[in-house]
C-alpha positions as CSV (number, residue, x, y, z in Angstrom):
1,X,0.0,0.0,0.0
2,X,1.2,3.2,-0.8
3,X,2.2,6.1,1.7
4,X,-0.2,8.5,0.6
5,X,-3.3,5.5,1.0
6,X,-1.7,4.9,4.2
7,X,-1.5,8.8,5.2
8,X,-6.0,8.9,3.8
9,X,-6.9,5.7,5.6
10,X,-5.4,7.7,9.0
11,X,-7.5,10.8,8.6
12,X,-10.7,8.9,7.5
13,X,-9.7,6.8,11.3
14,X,-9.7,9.4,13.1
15,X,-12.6,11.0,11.3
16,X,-14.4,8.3,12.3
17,X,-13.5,8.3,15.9
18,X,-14.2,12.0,15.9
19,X,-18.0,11.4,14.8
20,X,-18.9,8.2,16.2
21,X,-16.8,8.8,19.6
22,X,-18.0,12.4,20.5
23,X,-21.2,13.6,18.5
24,X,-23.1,10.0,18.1
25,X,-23.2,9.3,21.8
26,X,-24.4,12.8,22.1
27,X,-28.3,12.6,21.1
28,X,-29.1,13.6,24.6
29,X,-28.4,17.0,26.0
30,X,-26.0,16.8,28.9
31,X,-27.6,17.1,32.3
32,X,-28.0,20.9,33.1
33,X,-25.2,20.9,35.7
34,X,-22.7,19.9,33.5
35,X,-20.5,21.3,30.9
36,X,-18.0,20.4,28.5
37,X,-14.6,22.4,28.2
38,X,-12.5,21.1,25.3
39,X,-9.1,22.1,27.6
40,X,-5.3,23.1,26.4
41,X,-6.6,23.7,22.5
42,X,-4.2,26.4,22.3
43,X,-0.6,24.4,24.0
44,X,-1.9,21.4,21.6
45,X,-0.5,18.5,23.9
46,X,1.3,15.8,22.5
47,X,1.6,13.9,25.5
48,X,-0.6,13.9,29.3
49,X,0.6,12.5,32.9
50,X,-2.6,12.4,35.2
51,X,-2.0,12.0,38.5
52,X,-5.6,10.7,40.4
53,X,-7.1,7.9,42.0
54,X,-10.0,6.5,39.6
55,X,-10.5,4.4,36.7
56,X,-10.2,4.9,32.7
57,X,-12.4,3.5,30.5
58,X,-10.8,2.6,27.1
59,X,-13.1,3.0,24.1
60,X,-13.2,1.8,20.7
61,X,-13.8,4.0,17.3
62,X,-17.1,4.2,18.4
63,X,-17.0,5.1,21.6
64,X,-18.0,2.4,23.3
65,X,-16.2,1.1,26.7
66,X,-14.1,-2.0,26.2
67,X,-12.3,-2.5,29.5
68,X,-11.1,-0.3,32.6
69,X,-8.4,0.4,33.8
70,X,-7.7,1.2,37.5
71,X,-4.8,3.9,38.6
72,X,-3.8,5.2,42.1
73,X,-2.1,8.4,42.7
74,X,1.2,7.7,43.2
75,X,1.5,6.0,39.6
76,X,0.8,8.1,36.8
77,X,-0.9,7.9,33.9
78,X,0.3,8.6,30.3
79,X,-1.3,9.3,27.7
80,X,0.0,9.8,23.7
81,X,-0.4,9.1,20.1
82,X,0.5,5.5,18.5
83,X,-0.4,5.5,14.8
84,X,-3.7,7.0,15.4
85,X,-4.6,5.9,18.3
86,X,-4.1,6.5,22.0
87,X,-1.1,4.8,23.9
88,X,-2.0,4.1,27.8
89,X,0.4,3.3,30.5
90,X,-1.9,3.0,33.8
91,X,-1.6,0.5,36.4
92,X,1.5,-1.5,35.1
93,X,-0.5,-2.0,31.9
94,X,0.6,-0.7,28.3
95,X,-2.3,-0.2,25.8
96,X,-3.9,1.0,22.8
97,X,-7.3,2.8,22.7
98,X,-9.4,4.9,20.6
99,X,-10.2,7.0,23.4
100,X,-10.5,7.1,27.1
101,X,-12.6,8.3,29.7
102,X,-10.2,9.3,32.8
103,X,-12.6,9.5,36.1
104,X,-10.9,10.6,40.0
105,X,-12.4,8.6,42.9
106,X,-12.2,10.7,45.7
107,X,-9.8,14.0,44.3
108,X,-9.1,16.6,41.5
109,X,-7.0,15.0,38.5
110,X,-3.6,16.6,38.3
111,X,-2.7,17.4,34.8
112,X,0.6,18.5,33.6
113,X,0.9,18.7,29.6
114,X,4.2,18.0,27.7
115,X,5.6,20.4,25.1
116,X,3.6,23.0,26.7
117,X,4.9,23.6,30.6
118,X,1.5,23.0,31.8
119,X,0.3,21.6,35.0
120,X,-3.0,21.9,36.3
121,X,-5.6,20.6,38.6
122,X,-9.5,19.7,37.2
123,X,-12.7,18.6,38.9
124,X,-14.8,16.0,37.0
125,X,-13.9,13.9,34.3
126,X,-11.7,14.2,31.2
127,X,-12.4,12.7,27.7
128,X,-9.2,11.7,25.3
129,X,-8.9,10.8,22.0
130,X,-6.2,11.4,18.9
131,X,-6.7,15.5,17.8
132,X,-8.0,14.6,13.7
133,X,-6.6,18.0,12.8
134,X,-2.9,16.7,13.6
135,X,-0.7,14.1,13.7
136,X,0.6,14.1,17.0
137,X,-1.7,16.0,19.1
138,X,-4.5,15.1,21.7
139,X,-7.8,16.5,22.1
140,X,-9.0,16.6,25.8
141,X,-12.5,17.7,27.1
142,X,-13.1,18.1,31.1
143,X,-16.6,17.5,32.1
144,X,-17.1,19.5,34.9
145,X,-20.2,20.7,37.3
146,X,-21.6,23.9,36.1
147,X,-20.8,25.4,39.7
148,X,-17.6,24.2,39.6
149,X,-16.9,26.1,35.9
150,X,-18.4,29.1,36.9
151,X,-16.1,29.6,40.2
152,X,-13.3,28.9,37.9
153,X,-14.0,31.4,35.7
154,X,-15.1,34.0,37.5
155,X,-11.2,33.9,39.6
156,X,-9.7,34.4,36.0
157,X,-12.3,36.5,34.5
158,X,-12.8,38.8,37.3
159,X,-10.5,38.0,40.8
160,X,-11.0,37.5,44.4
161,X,-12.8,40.6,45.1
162,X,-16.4,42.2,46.9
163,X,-18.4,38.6,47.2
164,X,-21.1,40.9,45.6
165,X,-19.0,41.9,42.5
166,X,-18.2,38.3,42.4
167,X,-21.7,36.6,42.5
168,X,-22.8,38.8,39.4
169,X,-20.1,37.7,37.3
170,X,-21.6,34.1,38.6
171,X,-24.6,35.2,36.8
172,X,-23.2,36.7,33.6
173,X,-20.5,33.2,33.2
174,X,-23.2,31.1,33.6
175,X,-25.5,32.8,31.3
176,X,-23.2,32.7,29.0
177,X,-21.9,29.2,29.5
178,X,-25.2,28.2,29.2
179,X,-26.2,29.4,25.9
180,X,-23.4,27.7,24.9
181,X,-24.5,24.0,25.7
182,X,-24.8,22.0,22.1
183,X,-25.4,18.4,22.2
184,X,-24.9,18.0,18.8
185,X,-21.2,19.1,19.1
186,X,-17.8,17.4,21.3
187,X,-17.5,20.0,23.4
188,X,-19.8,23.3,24.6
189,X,-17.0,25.9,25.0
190,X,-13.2,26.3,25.0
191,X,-10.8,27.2,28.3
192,X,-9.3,30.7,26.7
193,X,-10.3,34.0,25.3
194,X,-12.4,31.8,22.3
195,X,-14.8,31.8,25.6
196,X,-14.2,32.1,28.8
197,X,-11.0,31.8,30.6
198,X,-10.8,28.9,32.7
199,X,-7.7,27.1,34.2
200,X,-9.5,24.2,36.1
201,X,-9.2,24.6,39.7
202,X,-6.0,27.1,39.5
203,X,-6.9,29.9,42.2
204,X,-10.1,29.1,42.6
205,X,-10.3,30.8,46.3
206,X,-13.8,30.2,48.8
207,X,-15.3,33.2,47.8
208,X,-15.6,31.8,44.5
209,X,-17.0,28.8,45.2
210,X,-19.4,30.8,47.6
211,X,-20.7,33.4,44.6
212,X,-20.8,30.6,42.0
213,X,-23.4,28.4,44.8
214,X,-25.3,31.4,46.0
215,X,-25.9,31.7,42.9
216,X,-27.1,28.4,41.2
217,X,-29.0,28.3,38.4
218,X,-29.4,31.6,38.2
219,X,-29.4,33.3,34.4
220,X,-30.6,36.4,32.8
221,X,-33.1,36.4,30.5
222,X,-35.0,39.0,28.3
223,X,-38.5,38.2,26.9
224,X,-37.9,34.5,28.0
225,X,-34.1,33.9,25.6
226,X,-31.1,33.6,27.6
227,X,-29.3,36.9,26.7
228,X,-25.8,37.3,25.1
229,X,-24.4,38.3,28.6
230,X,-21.5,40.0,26.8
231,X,-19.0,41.9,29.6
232,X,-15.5,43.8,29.2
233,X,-12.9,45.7,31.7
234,X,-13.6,49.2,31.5
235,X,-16.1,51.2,30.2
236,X,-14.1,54.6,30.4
237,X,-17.2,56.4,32.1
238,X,-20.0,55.7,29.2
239,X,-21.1,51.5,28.6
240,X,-22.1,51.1,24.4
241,X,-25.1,49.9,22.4
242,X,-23.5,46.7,20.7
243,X,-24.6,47.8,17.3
244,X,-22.5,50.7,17.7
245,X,-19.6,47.9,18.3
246,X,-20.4,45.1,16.4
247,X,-22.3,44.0,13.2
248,X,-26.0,43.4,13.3
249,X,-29.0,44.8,14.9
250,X,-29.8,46.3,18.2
251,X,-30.4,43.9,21.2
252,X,-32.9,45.7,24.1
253,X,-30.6,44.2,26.9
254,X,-27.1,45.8,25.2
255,X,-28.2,49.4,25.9
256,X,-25.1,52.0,26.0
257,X,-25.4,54.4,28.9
258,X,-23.4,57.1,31.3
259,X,-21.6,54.5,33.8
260,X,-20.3,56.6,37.3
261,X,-19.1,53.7,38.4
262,X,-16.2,52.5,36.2
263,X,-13.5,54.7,38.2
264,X,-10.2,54.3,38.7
265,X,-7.0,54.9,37.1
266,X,-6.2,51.1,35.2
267,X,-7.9,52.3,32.1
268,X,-10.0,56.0,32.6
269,X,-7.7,57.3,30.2
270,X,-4.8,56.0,28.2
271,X,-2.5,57.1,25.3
272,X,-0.1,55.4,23.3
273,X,2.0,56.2,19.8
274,X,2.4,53.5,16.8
275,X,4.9,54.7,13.8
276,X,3.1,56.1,10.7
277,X,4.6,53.3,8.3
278,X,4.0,50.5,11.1
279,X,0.1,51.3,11.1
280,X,0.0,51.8,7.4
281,X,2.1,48.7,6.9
282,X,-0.3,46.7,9.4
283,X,-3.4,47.8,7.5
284,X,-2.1,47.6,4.0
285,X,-1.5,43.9,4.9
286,X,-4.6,43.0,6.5
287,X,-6.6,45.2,3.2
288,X,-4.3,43.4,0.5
289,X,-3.3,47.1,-0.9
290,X,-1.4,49.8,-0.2
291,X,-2.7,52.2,2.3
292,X,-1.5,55.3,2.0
293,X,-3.5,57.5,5.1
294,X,-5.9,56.9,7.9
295,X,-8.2,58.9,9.6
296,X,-11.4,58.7,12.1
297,X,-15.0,58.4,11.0
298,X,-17.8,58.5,12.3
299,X,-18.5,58.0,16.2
300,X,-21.0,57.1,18.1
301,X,-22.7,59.4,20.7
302,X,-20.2,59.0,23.5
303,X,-17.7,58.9,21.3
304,X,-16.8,55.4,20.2
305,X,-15.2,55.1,16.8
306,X,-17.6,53.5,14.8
307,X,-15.3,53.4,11.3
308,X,-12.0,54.6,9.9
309,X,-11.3,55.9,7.3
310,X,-8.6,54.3,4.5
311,X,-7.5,55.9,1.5
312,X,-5.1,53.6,-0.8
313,X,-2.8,53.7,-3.3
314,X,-5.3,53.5,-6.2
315,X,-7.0,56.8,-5.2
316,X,-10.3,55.3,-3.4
317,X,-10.9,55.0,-0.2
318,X,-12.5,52.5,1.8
319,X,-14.1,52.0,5.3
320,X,-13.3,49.6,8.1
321,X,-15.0,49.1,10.9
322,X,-13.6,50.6,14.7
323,X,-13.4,47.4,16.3
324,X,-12.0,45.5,13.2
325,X,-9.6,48.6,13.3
326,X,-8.9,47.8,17.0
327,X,-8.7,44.0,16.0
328,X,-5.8,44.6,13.5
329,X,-3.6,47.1,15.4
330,X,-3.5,45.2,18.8
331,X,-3.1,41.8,16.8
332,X,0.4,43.3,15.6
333,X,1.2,46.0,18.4
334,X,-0.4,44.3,21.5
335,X,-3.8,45.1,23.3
336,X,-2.3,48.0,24.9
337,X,-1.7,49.7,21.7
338,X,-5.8,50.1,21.3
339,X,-7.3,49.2,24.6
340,X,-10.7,50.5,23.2
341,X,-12.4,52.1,20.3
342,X,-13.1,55.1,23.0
343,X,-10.1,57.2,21.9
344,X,-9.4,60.2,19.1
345,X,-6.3,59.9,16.4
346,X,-3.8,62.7,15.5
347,X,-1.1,62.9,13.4
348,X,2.2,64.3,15.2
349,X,5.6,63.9,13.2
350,X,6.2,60.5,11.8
351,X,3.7,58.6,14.2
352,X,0.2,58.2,15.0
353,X,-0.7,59.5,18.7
354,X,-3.7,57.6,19.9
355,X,-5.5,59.3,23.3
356,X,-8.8,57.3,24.9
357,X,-10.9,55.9,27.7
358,X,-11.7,52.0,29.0
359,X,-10.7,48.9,28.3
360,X,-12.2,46.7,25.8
361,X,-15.4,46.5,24.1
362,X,-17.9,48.5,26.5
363,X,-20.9,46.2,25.8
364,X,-22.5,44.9,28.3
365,X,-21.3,44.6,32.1
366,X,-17.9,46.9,33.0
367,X,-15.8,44.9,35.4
368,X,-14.1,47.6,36.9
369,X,-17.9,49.0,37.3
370,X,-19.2,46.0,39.1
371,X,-16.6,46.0,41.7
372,X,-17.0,49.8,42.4
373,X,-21.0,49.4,43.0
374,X,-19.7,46.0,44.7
375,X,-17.7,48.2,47.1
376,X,-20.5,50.9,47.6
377,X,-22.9,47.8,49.4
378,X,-25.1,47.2,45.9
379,X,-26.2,43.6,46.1
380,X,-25.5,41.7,42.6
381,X,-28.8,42.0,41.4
382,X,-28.3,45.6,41.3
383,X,-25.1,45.7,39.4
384,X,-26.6,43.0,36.7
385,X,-30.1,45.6,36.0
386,X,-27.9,48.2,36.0
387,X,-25.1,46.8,33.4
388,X,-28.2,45.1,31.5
389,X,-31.6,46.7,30.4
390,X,-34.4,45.0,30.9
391,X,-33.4,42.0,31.8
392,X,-34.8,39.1,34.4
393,X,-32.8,37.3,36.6
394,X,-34.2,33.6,37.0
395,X,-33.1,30.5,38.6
396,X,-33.0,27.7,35.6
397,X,-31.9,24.2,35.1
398,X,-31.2,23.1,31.6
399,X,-32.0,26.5,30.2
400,X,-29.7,25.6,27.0
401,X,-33.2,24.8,25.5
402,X,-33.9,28.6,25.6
403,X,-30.8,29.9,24.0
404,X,-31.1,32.0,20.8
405,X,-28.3,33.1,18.8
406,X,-27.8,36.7,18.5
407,X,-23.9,37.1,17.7
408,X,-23.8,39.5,14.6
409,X,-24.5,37.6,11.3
410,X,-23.4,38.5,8.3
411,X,-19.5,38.8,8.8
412,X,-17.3,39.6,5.7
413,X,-15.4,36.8,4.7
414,X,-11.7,38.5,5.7
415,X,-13.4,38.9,9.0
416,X,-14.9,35.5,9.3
417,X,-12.0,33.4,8.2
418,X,-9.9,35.4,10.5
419,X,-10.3,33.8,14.0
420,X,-8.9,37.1,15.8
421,X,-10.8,39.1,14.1
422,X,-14.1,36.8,14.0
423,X,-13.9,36.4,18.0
424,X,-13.7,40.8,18.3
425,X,-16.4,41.2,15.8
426,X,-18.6,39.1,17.8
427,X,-17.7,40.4,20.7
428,X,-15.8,37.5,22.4
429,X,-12.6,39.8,22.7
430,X,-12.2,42.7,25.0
431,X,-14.6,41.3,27.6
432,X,-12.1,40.7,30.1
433,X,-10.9,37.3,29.0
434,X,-6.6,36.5,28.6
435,X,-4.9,36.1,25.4
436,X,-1.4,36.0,24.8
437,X,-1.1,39.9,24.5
438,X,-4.8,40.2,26.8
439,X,-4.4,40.6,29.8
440,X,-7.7,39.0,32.3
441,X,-8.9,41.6,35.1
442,X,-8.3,38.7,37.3
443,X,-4.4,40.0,36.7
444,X,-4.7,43.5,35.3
445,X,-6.8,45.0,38.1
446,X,-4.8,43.5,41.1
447,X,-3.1,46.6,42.6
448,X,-6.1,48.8,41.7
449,X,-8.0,47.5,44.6
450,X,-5.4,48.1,47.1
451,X,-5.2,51.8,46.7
452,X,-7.3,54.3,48.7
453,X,-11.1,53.8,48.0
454,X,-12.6,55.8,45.3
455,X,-15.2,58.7,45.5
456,X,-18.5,57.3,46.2
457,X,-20.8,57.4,42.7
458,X,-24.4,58.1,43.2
459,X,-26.1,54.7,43.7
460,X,-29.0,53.2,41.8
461,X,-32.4,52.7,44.0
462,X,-32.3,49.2,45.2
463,X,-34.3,46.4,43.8
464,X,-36.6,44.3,45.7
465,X,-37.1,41.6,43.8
466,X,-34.5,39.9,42.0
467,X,-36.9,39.3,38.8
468,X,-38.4,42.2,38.3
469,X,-37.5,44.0,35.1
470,X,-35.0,46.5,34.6
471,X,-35.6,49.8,32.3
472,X,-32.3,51.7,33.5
C-alpha cells in the first residue's frame, strides 16, 4: 500500500473516531449541571501525565467502553499518540485505545501537559482521544459541574474581590456558558479567550465557590431567551449599544449608557503612539493594498469610533469598521496599543498618537464598574439591572433549550475566516478574557484594589425583587 493511502486511511480513522466517539453518543443534552470544556486547545498537547485515583475506560472507534483500567495516585498515567490511536500506561499496563474516559475517585486529576509547561488541577472527568486536525496531538474535554466552571472562571475573569462583585459575574458566566450547551457538538466551550477563561481549579479561592453556589442556576433572560451576557474591563465612564460595536441589529438588553461607576486609574484614560509606516504597513496587509492614510470616521454618541477611514494607493478610499480597526492594530502592536475604540487619532511627526478611555469592548457589564458598585454595598442583582436593560434574573436548570443566537450575522469573509478578528467582531474579545497579548482583570486590576477607595458614585435605588424587570 502506498504512503499516501496509508496517510488517507489515518485521517478517514480518526474522522471516524471523531464522529462516532463524540457527537453519536451525544443525542441527549448533557444534564443541566454539566458542561464540557475542550481544555489546552491552544498548547496542543502531544503527551498527558494524570496524577488521580480513579479508573479509565478505554473506548473503541465508536465510543463504546471495552475494559477499565484502574490507577492510584502515586502511579501516573500517560497518555500519547500510536499510529492514530491513544497509547496508555496505567496500572503496570501498556495499551492502545481509541479514546478514554479518565474518572478521580475521591480528588481533583492533576494534569501536567508535555511540550507545553502545563500543570493543572481539574474537577470532574476528562475525555481523550487522537486530535483529527494533527498528527501528533490530543484532544482533551473536562466534564465538569456547572458550579464548579463558573467559580473557575469568575477567579480568571474577574478575581477574588467584593463577594457581591463576584456573585454577578456568577450570573453573567453562567449565562453565557449556558447558551453555549450544544449536544450536537464534542464540546460546549473552549478554556481561553475563544470563551471564557478557565484554568481548572488554579486559584479558585472560597469566595468563589461561595458566589458561584449562591448563585445556582441563576441566568438572565429577556423576553424568555437567555441573553448574550457580553462583559469587558472598563467602560471609560460611558457603557455602548452593541450595534455601535459590532455587526448586526440592536439587542434591548445591550443598551449604552453614562456608567459613574467605572473609576479608577487602570484604564480611565490612556494614550499610546504607533509609527506612521508601522500602522499603514499593518493595514495595508490586512486590506491586500497599499494604504496610503488613515483617519477617524464617524462616532458614536459618547464617542466610540464607529469606522475609519482608508484611503489607498489606487485613489479610493474605503471604510473599516472601529473594532475591526482595534482588532488589527493590537493583533500586531499588543492590546495596549488600542485598549478601546473610545479614543481620538492625530497625526504628530512621523507617528500616530492615539489618546482614549476603558478597556475593551464597552458592551455589556464593566468589570471595573461591578466592583465599584460591589464596594459601595449594591447587592449583585443591582449591578446586573444596571449593566443590563431590561433583563430578568431567573433560577433555571437546563436552560440551554432557551438559547437563541444573537452574535452579529453577516460577517465579511476576511473577517470571518480570521479567527482574531471573527472572535472581536462578535464580541468575544475585550470582555475581560486573557490572550497571549490580553491581559484577564483577574491579573490586570490586582493593585487597583489596594489603593485608597474611590469617591462614592451616586447609587442606583435598590431592587426588591431579584426578577423584576429593569428599564435603567
Amino acid at each position: 500500500m502506498s504512503k499516501r493511502l496509508i496517510a488517507l486511511s489515518t485521517v478517514i480513522a480518526l474522522v471516524s473516531v471523531y464522529v462516532s466517539f463524540f457527537r453519536t453518543p451525544s443525542t441527549t443534552p448533557p444534564p443541566s449541571e454539566e458542561i464540557r470544556v475542550r481544555i489546552l486547545e491552544q498548547h496542543s498537547p502531544r503527551a498527558l501525565t494524570i496524577h488521580a485515583a480513579g479508573q479509565i475506560e478505554l473506548l473503541n472507534e465508536r465510543g463504546t467502553p471495552t475494559s477499565t483500567i484502574t490507577h492510584d495516585p502515586l502511579s501516573a498515567v500517560q497518555i500519547t499518540r500510536q499510529r492514530g490511536q491513544l497509547r496508555i500506561t496505567a496500572g503496570g499496563q501498556n495499551v492502545t485505545a481509541s479514546g478514554a474516559v479518565v474518572h478521580a475517585s475521591t480528588s481533583a486529576l492533576s494534569v501536567a501537559a508535555e511540550h507545553a509547561d502545563i500543570q493543572r488541577a481539574y474537577q470532574g472527568k476528562l475525555v481523550v482521544y487522537p486530535d483529527p486536525s494533527g498528527p501528533q496531538g490530543l484532544y482533551v474535554v473536562n466534564h465538569v459541574g456547572m458550579d464548579d466552571y463558573v467559580a473557575a472562571v469568575v477567579i480568571k475573569e474577574y478575581g477574588p474581590h467584593h463577594i457581591e462583585g463576584m456573585k454577578a459575574m456568577s450570573v453573567v458566566a453562567r449565562t453565557y456558558a449556558m447558551r453555549k450547551l450544544d449536544p450536537t457538538k464534542p464540546y460546549d466551550v473552549v478554556d481561553h479567550q475563544g470563551d471564557q477563561v478557565y484554568k481548572g481549579l488554579e486559584g479558585v479561592t472560597a469566595d468563589a465557590k461561595q458566589a458561584a453556589q449562591a448563585t445556582a442556576g441563576q441566568v438572565l433572560t429577556h423576553d424568555g431567551a437567555l441573553i448574550n451576557a457580553v462583559h469587558f474591563a472598563s467602560s471609560g465612564g460611558h457603557t455602548a449599544n452593541n450595534e455601535d460595536v459590532w455587526i448586526g441589529g440592536p439587542q434591548p438588553y445591550l443598551r449604552g449608557k453614562r456608567d459613574p461607576y467605572d473609576q479608577g486609574p487602570d484604564y480611565i484614560t490612556w494614550n499610546s503612539s504607533i509609527g506612521r509606516t508601522q500602522l499603514l504597513n499593518v493595514l495595508s496587509n490586512h486590506v491586500g493594498e497599499r494604504v496610503t492614510s488613515v483617519s477617524m470616521g464617524p462616532k458614536s454618541v459618547e464617542g466610540r469610533v464607529m469606522a475609519m477611514q482608508l484611503e489607498l494607493a489606487n485613489g479610493q478610499t474605503t471604510e473599516m469598521p472601529g473594532t475591526q480597526f482595534r482588532a488589527v492594530v493590537t493583533r500586531s502592536e499588543g492590546i495596549r496599543s488600542l485598549r478601546s475604540t473610545l479614543f481620538v487619532m492625530q497625526k504628530s511627526g512621523s507617528s500616530y498618537l492615539f489618546e482614549g478611555r476603558g478597556f475593551g469592548h464597552g458592551v455589556g457589564l464593566s468589570q471595573v464598574g461591578a466592583r465599584t458598585m460591589a464596594e459601595q454595598g449594591r447587592l449583585y442583582e443591582d449591578i446586573l439591572m444596571f449593566y443590563y436593560t431590561d433583563v430578568r434574573l431567573e433560577g433555571r436548570q437546563g436552560a440551554a433549550t432557551l438559547a437563541q443566537a444573537t452574535v452579529p450575522a453577516h460577517l465579511p469573509p476576511e473577517i470571518a475566516n480570521d479567527p482574531f478578528l471573527r472572535m472581536e467582531m462578535e464580541g468575544r474579545i475585550g470582555n475581560g478574557s486573557a490572550q497571549s497579548d490580553i491581559y484577564s482583570p483577574a491579573e490586570v486590576h490586582a493593585q487597583r484594589y489596594s489603593q485608597a477607595p474611590q469617591a462614592t458614585a451616586p447609587a442606583p435605588p435598590r431592587r426588591a425583587a431579584p426578577s423584576r424587570r429593569s428599564g435603567w
